[in-house]
C-alpha positions as CSV (number, residue, x, y, z in Angstrom):
1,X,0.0,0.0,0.0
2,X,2.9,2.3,1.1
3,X,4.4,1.5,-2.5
4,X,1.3,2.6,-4.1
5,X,0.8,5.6,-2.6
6,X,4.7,6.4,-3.4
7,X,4.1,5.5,-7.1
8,X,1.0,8.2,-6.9
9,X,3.2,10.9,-5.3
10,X,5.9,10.5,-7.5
11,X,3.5,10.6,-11.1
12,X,2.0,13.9,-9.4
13,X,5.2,15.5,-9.0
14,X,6.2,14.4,-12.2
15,X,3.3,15.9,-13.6
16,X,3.7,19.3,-11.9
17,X,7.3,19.7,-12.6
18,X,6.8,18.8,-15.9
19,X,4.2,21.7,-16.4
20,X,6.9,24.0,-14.9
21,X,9.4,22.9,-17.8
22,X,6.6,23.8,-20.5
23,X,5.5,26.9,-19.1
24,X,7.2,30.1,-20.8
25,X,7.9,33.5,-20.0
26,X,7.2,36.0,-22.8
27,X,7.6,39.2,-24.1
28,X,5.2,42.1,-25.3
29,X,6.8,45.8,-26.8
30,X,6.7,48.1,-29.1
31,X,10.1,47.8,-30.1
32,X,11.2,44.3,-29.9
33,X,12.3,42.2,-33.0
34,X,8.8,40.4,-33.3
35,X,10.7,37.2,-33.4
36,X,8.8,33.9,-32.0
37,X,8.9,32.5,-29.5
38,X,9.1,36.6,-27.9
39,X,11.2,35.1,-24.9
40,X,12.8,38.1,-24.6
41,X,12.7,42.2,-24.2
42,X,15.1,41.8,-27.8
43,X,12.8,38.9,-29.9
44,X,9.5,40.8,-28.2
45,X,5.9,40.2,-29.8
46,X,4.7,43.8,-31.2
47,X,1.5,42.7,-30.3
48,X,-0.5,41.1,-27.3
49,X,-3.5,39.2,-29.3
50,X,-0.6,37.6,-31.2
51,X,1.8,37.0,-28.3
52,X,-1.3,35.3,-26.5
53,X,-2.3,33.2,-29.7
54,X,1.5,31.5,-29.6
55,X,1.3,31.3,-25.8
56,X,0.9,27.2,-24.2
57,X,-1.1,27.3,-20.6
58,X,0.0,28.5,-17.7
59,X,2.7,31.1,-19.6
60,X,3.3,34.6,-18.0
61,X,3.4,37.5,-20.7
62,X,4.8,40.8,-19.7
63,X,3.8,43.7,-21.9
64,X,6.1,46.8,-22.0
65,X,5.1,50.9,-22.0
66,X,3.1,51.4,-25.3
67,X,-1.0,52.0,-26.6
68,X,-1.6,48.4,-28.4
69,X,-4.5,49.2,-30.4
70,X,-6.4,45.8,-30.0
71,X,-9.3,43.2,-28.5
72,X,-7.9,40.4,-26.5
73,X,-9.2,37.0,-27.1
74,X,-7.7,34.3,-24.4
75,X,-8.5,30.3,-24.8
76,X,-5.9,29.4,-23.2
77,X,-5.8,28.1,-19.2
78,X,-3.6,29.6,-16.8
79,X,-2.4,32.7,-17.7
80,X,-0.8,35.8,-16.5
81,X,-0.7,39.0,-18.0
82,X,1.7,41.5,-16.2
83,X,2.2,45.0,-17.7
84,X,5.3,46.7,-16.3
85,X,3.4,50.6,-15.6
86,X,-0.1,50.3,-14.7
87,X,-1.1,53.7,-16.3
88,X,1.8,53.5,-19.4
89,X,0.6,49.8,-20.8
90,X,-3.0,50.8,-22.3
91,X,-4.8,48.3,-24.6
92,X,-7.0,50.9,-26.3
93,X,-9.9,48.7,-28.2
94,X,-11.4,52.2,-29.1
95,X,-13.0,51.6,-32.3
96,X,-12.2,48.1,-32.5
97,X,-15.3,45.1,-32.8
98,X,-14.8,42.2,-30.2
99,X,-13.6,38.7,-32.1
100,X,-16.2,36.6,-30.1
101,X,-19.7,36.0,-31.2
102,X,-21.8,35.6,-27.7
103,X,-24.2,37.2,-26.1
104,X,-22.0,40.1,-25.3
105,X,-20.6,42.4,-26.9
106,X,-16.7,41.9,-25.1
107,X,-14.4,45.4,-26.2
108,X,-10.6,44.2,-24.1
109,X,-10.5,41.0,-23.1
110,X,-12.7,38.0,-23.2
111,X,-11.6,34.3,-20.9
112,X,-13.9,31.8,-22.9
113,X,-15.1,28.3,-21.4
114,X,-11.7,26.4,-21.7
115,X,-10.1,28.7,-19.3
116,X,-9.1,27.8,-16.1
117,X,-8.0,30.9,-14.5
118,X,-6.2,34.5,-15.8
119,X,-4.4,37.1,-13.9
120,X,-4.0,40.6,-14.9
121,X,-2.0,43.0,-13.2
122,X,-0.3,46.6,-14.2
123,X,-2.5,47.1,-17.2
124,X,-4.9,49.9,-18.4
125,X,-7.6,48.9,-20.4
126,X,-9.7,51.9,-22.7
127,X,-12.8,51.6,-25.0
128,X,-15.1,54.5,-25.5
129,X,-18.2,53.4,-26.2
130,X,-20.3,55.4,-29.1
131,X,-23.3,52.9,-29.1
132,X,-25.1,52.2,-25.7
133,X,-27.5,50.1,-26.6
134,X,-24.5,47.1,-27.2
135,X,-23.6,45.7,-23.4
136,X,-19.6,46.6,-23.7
137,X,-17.2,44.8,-21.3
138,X,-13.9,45.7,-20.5
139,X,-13.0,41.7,-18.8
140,X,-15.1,39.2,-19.0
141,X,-14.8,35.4,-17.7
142,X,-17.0,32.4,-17.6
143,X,-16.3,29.1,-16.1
144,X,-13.0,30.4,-14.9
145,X,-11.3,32.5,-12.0
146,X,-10.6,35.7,-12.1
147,X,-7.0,37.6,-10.9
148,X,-6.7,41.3,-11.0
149,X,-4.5,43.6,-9.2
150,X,-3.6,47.4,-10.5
151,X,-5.5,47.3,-13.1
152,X,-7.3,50.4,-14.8
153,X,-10.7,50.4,-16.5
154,X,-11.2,53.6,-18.2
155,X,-14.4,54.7,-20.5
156,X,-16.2,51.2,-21.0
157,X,-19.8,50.7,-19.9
158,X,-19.3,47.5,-17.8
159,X,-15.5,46.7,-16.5
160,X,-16.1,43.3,-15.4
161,X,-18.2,40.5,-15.8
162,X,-17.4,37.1,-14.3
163,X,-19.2,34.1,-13.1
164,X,-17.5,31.9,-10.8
165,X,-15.2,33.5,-8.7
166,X,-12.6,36.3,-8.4
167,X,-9.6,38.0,-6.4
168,X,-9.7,42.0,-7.5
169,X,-8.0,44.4,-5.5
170,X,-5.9,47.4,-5.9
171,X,-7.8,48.5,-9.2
172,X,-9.4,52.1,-10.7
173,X,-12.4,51.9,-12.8
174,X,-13.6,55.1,-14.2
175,X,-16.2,56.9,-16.4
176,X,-18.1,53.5,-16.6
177,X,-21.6,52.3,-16.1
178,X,-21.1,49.0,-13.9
179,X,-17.9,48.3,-12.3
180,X,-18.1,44.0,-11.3
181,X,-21.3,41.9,-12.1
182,X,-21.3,38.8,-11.2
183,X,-23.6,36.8,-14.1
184,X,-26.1,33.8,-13.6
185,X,-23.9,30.9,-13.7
186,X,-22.7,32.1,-10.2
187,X,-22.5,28.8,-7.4
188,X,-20.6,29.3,-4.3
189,X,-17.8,31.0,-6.0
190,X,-16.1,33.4,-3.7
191,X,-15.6,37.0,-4.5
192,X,-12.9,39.4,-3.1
193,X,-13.0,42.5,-3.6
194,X,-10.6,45.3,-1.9
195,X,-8.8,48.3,-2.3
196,X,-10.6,48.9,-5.3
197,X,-11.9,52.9,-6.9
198,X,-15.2,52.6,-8.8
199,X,-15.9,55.9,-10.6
200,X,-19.3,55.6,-12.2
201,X,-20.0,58.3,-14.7
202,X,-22.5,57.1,-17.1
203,X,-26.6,58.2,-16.7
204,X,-27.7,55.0,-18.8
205,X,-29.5,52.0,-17.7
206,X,-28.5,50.8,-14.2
207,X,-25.5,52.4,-13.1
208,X,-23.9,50.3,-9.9
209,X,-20.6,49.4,-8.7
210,X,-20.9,45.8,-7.4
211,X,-24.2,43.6,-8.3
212,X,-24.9,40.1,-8.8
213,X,-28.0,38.6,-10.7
214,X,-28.8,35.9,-8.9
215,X,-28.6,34.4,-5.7
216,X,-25.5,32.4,-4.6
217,X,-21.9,33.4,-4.3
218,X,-19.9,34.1,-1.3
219,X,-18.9,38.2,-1.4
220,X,-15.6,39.6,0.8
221,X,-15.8,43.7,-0.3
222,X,-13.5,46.1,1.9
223,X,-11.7,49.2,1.6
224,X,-13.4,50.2,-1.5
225,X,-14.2,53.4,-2.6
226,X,-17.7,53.5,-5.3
227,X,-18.8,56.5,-5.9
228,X,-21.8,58.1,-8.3
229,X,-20.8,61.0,-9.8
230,X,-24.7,63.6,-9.9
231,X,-26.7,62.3,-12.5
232,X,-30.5,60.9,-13.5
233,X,-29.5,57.5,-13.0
234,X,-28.0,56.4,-10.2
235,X,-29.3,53.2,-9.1
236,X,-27.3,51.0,-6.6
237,X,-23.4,51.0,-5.4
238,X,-23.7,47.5,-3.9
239,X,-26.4,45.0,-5.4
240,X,-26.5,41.6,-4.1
241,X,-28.8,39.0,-4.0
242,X,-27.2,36.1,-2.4
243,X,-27.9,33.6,0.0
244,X,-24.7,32.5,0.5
245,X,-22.2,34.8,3.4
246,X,-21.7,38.1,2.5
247,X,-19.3,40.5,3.9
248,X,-19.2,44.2,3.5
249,X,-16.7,46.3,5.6
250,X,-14.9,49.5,5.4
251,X,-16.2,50.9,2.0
252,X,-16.8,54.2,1.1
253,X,-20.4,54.7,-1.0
254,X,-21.8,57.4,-1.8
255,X,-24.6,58.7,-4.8
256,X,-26.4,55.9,-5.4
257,X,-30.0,55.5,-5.2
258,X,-29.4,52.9,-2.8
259,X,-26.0,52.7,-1.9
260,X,-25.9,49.1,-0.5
261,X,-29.1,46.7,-1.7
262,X,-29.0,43.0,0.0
263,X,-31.6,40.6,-1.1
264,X,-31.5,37.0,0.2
265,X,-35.1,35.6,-1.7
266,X,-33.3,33.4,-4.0
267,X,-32.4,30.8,-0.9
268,X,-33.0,30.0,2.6
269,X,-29.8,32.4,3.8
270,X,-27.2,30.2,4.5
271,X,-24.9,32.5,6.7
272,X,-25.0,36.2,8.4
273,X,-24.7,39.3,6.9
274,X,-22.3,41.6,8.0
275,X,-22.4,45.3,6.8
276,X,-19.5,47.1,9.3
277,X,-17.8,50.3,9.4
278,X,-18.6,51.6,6.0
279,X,-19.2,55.5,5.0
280,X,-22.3,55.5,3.5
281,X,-23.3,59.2,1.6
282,X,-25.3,60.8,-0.6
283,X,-28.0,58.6,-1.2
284,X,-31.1,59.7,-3.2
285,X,-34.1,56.9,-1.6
286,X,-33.3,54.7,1.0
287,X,-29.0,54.5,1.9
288,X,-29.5,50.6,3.1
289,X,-32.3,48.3,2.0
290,X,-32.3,44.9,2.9
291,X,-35.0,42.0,2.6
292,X,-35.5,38.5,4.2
293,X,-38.2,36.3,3.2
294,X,-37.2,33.3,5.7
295,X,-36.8,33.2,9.4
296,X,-34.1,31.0,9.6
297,X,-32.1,32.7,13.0
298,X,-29.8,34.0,10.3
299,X,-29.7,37.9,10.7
300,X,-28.0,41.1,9.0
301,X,-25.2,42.3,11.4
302,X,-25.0,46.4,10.8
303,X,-22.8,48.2,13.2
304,X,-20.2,50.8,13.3
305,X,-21.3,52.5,10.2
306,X,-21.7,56.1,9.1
307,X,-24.8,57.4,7.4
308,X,-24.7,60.8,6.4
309,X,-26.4,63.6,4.3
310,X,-28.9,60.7,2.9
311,X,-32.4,61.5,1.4
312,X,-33.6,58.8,4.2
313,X,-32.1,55.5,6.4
314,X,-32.4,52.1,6.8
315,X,-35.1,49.8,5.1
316,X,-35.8,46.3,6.2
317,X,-38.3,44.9,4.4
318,X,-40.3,41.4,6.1
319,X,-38.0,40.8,9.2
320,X,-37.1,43.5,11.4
321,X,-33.5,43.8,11.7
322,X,-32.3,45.9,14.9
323,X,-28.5,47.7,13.8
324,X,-26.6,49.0,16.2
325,X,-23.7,51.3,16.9
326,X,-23.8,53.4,14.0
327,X,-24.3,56.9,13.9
328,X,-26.4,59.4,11.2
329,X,-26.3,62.7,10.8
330,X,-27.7,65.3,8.3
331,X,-30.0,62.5,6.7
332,X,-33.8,63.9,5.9
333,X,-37.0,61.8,4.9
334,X,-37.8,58.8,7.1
335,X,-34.7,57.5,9.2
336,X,-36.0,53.7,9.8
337,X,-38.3,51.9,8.1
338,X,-39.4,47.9,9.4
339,X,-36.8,48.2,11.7
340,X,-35.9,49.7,15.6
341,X,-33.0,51.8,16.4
342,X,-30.3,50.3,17.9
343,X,-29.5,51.1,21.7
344,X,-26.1,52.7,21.3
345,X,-27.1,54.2,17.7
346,X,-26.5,58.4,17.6
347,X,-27.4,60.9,15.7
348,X,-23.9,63.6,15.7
349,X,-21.9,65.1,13.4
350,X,-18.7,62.7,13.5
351,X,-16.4,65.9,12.4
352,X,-14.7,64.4,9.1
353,X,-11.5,66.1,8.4
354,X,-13.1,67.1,5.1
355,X,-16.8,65.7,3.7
356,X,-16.7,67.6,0.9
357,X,-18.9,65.9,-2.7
358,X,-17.8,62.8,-3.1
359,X,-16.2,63.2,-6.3
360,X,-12.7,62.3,-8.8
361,X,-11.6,66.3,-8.5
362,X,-12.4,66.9,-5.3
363,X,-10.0,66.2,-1.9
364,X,-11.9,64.5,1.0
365,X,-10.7,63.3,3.7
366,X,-13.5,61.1,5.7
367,X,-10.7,60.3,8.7
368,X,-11.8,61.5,12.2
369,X,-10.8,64.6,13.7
370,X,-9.6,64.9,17.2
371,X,-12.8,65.2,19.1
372,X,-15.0,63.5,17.0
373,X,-18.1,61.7,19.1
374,X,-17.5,58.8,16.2
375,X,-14.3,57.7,18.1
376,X,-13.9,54.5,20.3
377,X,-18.4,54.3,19.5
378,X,-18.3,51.2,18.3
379,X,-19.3,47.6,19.1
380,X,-16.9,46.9,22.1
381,X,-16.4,43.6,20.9
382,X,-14.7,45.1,17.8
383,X,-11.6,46.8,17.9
384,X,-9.3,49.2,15.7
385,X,-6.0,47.8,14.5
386,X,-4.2,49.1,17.8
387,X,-6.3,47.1,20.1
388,X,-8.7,50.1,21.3
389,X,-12.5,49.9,21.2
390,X,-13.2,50.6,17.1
391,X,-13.9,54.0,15.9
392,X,-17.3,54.2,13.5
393,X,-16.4,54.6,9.8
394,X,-14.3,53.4,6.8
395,X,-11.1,53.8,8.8
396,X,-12.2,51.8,12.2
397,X,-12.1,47.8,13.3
398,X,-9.5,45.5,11.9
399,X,-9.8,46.2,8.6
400,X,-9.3,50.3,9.4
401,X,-5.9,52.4,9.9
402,X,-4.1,53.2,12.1
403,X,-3.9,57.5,12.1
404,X,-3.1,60.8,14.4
405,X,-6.2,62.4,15.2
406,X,-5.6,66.0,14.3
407,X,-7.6,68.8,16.3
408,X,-9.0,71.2,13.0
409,X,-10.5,74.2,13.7
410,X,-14.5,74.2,13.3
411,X,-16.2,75.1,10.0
412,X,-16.6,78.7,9.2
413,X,-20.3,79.3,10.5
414,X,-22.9,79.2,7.0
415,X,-25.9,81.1,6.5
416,X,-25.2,84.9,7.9
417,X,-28.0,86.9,7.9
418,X,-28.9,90.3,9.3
419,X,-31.9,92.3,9.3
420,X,-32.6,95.8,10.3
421,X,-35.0,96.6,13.3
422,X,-35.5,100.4,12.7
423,X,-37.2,100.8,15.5
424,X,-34.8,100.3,18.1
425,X,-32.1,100.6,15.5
426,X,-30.3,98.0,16.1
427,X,-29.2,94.8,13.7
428,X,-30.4,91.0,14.5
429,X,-27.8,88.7,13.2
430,X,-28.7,85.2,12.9
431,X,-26.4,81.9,11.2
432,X,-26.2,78.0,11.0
433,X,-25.2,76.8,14.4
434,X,-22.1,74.5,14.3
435,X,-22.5,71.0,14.7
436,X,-18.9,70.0,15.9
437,X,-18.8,68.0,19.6
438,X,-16.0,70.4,20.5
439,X,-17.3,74.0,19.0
440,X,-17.4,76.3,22.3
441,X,-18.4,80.1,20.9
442,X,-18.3,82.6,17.9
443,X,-16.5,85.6,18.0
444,X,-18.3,88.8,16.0
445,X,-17.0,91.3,14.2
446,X,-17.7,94.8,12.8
447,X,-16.3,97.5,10.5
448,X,-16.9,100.2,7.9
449,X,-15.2,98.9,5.3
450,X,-15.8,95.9,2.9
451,X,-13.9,93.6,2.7
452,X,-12.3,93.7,6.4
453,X,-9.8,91.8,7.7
454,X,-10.7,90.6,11.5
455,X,-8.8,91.2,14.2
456,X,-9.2,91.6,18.5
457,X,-10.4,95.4,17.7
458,X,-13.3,95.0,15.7
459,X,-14.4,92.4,17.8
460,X,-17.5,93.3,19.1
461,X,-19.2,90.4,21.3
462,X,-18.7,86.9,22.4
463,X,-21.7,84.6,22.0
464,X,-22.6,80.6,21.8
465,X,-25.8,80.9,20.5
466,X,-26.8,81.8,16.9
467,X,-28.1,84.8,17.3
468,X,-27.0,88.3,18.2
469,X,-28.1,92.2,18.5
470,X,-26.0,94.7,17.3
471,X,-27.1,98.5,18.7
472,X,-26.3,100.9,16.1
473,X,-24.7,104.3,16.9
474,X,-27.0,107.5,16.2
475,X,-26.4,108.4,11.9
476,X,-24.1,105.2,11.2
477,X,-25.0,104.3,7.1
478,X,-23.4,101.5,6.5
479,X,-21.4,98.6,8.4
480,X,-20.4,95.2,7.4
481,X,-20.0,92.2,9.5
482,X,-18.2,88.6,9.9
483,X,-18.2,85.8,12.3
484,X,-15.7,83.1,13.2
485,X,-16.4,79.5,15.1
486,X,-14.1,78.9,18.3
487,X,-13.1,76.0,19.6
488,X,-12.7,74.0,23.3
489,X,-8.9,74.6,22.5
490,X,-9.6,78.0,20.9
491,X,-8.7,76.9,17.1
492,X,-10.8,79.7,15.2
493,X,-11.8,79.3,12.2
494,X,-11.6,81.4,8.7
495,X,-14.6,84.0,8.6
496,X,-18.0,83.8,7.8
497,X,-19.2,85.7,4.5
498,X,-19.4,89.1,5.1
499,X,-22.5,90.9,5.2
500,X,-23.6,94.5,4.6
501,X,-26.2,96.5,6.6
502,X,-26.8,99.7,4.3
503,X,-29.0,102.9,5.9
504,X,-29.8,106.1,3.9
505,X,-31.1,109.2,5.7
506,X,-34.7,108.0,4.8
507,X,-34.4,104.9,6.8
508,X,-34.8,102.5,3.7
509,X,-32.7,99.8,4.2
510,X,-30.4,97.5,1.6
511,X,-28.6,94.4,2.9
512,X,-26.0,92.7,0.8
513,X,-23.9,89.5,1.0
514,X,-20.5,90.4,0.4
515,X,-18.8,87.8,-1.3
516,X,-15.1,88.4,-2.5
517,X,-12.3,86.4,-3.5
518,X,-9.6,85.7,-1.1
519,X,-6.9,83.1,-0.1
520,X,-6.2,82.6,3.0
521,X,-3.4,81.5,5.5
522,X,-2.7,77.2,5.4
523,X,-3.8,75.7,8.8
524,X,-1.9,74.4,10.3
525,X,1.5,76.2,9.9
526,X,4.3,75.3,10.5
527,X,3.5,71.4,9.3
528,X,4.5,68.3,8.7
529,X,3.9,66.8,6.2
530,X,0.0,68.1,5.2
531,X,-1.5,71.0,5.4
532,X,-5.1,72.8,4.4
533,X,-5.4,75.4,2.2
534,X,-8.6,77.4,2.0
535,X,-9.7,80.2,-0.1
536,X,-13.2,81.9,-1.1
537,X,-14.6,82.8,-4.3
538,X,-17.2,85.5,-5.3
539,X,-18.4,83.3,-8.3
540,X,-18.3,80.2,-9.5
541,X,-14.9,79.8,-11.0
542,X,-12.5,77.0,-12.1
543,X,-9.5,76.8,-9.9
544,X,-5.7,76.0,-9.5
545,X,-3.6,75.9,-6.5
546,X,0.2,75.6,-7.5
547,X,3.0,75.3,-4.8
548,X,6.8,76.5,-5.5
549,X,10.2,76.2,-4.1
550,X,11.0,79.8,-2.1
551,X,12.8,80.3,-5.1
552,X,9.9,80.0,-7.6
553,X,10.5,76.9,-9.2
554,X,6.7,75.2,-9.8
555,X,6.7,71.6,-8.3
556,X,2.8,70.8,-8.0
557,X,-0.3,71.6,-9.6
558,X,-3.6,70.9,-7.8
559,X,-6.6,71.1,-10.3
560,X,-9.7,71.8,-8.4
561,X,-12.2,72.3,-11.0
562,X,-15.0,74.2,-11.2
563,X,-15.7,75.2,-7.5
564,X,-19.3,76.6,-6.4
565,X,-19.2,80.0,-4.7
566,X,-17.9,80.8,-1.2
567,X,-15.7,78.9,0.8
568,X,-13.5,76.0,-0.1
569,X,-10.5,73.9,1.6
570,X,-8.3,71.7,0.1
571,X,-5.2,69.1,1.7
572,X,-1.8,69.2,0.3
573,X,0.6,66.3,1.3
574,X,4.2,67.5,1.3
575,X,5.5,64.1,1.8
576,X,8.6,63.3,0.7
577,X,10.0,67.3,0.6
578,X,12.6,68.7,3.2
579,X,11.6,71.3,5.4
580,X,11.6,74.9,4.5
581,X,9.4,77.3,2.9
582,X,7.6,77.0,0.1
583,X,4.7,79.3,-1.4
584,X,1.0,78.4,-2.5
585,X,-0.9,80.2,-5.5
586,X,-4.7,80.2,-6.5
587,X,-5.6,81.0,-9.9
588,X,-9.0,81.9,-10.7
589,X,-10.6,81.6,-13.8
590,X,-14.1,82.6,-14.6
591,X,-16.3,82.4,-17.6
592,X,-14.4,82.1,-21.1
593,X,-11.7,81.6,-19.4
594,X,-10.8,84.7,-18.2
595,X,-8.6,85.2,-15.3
596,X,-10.5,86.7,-12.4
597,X,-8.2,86.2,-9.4
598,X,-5.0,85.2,-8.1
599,X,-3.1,85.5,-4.9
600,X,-0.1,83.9,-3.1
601,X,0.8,82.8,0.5
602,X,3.8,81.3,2.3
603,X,4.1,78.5,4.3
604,X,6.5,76.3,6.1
605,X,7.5,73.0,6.1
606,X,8.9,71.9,9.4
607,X,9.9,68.2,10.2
């Protein structure tokens, strides 16, 4: 028996090294000699399709910098595809019809039946789509596994579709309609899928970023980042209907109709549902919708989320499901629906370090600031990465980071108003109270002139609520007045919009919001090694920050885009500079592109 089971061993290693020997490494470039078998940089196939039709199983290609104007088709099991710069090897299939007859229309790349398993990694792959009534695909793989890491997936209406199981991380799909969809010949195949950046940009059909179209299939997504850029369509950021065990942890999601959809009717639910410490934003019906048609003690586990600036919350439909430990805040409509609050949920402001739109040109920052009520809130039995009680959010519980919280100063107040109360001449001020845990007072100023710039004299009162009285001196005409927001540690912030309080000798009245352009000091400063920069703008206007060397010599651009009105902030990263000054520019340009503003600021680097 012993003998036997010798002679097996041996005929499988025999086998497996023998597999080794026939698998080949080859070579994809613009400017090799196109010389078969392309084994090397030198004898390197000028083209991929071709490469790929000489390639055996289980060969690795590498493909060098270049824009191969092709449509991949694969048949073969086993291979890897390995470009050496992620952004720099682009197969561009713009313009160019698919060479498989199916179903689908497949632009890129297409894994038929026969195959096994591919892995991608370091590629970009570009198609623009003209017709969109045909279902383009960037990747797509039946009866096979799935391998991509640093891939890009630029201008294509669906970047993946797959069938029986995948391992994607570490990609950016962008201007698309569907980022990974998971097709109906799904079983339990097992689907990881982290680190990823779905941008979806495309107002046809049913835009989402994960979704699955029937039940089955067991889903890992973390640390991703799926956003819906504003549009008429916006359907659902996760969409799964699976009765299989599905884990969702640590993403951020935000413009979709629904930004997570869970649907277990296709099965008796074979395993829990976790949904934990996501961002959830944005959302224009219902942010988290889940449904349960059989009461089998399985349950949906939702704790140590985020839900913020949502049309409306949770909905449960048939079996009440009780989360817990999460917290909401600026969400209108109807918070829960078929389902109870949980004990420890809250409703605060958990004082992001910057929630601006979720967007490609825009520079959040959803980490926590210093005093933020979202810190150590969680589920006690779940903990950060440095072994204390988890934060709430994308960046809390195992799967988190680790990171200093910084103490910001609060958010210039919003919404200064004034109005005139002739009869006891004196001016009512009134403004959006701050929401931050640690705000402690506004400070209020006053001048004569427009356009002020505040300081401890024209201070004119103290106050913590949102409201104050201003008695006006016997013939004054015309004043103007700002607030700022103070802090429990005294960090003040910029200044309110200004506001004009105009009198003529015949009593009538005309008030004016003063909006100007400015740029203003980085906070903080000195630092190491980021830093905010804020400014304001009259209009709206399209905007460039550029920093320089003290001795003028450009080294970064920062593109903001077209900015609304009033105040902005945006975080620079001097990583990897040495300390010393530098200076920071705005230009402003407004419409046809004509300059309207520009200003520029020192600051210091300091490590």
């Amino acid at each position: 028996m012993n003998k036997i089971i010798k002679f097996l061993i041996a005929i499988i290693i025999f086998f497996v090294v023998q597999t080794k020997l026939i698998s080949e490494v080859r070579y994809v470039s613009k400017t090799g000699g196109n010389i078969a078998p392309y084994t090397s940089w030198v004898t390197a196939c000028d083209s991929l399709q071709k490469c790929l039709n000489y390639c055996l199983s289980g060969d690795t290609v590498y493909v060098d910098r270049g824009i191969y104007k092709e449509t991949i088709y694969v048949n073969k099991k086993d291979l890897t595809i390995i470009g050496v710069d992620a952004d720099e090897c682009v197969i561009d299939g713009t313009g160019i019809d698919g060479q498989i007859n199916t179903v689908y229309f497949i632009n890129v790349l297409c894994v038929f039946d026969s195959c096994n398993s591919i892995n991608i990694n370091n590629i970009t792959l570009k198609k623009k789509s003209t017709n969109e009534a045909k279902n383009y695909k960037a990747i797509s793989i039946r009866h096979g596994f799935l391998n991509l890491n640093g891939v890009n997936i630029d201008s294509t209406q669906n970047a993946v579709g797959l069938h029986m199981g995948c391992d994607i991380q570490n990609c950016i799909f962008k201007d698309i309609l569907q980022g990974i969809n998971v097709g109906d010949y799904t079983s339990d195949g097992c689907y990881n899928i982290s680190n990823n950046l779905m941008y979806i940009n495309y107002d046809y059909s049913y835009p989402q970023g994960i979704g699955n179209s029937i039940g089955g299939g067991n889903f890992n997504i973390t640390n991703n980042i799926i956003i819906k850029e504003a549009g008429l369509n916006n359907y659902r950021g996760i969409d799964l209907a699976s009765n299989k065990k599905i884990f969702v942890s640590n993403n951020l999601i935000s413009g979709f109709r629904s930004n997570i959809y869970i649907i277990s009717e296709m099965g008796v639910p074979e395993d829990t549902t976790y949904i934990l410490n996501n961002i959830l934003l944005n959302s224009t019906y219902y942010v988290l919708m889940t449904s349960n048609l059989f009461d089998t003690g399985k349950e949906y586990v939702i704790k140590n989320n985020i839900f913020a600036n949502n049309a409306n919350g949770l909905y449960c439909y048939y079996k009440p499901e009780e989360p817990d430990y999460n917290m909401y805040y600026n969400n209108g409509g109807v918070l829960f629906t078929n389902v109870n609050p949980g004990v420890h949920d809250t409703i605060a402001d958990p004082m992001f370090v910057k929630d601006t739109l979720v967007n490609l040109s825009t520079n959040y920052d959803y980490r926590l600031q210093k005093f933020s009520p979202a810190i150590d809130r969680g589920d006690p039995n779940i903990l950060d990465i440095d072994g204390s009680r988890s934060d709430l959010g994308m960046y809390g519980g195992p799967l988190g980071k680790k990171y200093i919280y910084n103490d910001y100063a609060p958010k210039p107040a919003k919404g200064l108003k004034a109005v005139y109360q002739g009869d006891t001449s004196r001016v009512k001020l009134t403004w959006k109270r701050n929401t931050e845990s640690d705000f402690a007072k506004y400070y209020i100023y006053k001048d004569i002139n427009p356009n002020f710039v505040i300081d401890s004299t024209k201070r004119i009162g103290i106050t913590t609520d949102s409201l104050f009285y201003d008695n006006l001196q016997k013939g004054t005409l015309k004043v103007y007045y700002k607030l700022t927001a103070v802090d429990n540690t005294n960090n003040q912030s910029y200044s309110s919009t200004e506001v004009n309080v105009t009198i003529t000798e015949n009593e009538e009245v005309t008030i004016t919001e003063n909006m100007e352009y400015a740029l203003y000091q980085n906070y903080p400063n000195p630092f190491n090694p980021s830093t905010t920069i804020s400014y304001n703008l009259k209009d709206q206007s399209e905007v460039r920050i550029k920093l320089y060397t003290i001795t003028g010599e450009l080294i970064k651009t920062l593109n903001e885009g077209v900015k609304a009105k009033g105040y902005s902030e945006t975080k620079i990263d001097m990583s990897g500079y040495s300390s010393g000054i530098y200076l920071y520019k705005i230009e402003v340009t407004g419409n046809g592109k004509i300059p309207v503003f520009s200003d520029l600021e020192k600051m210091m680097l300091l490590k």
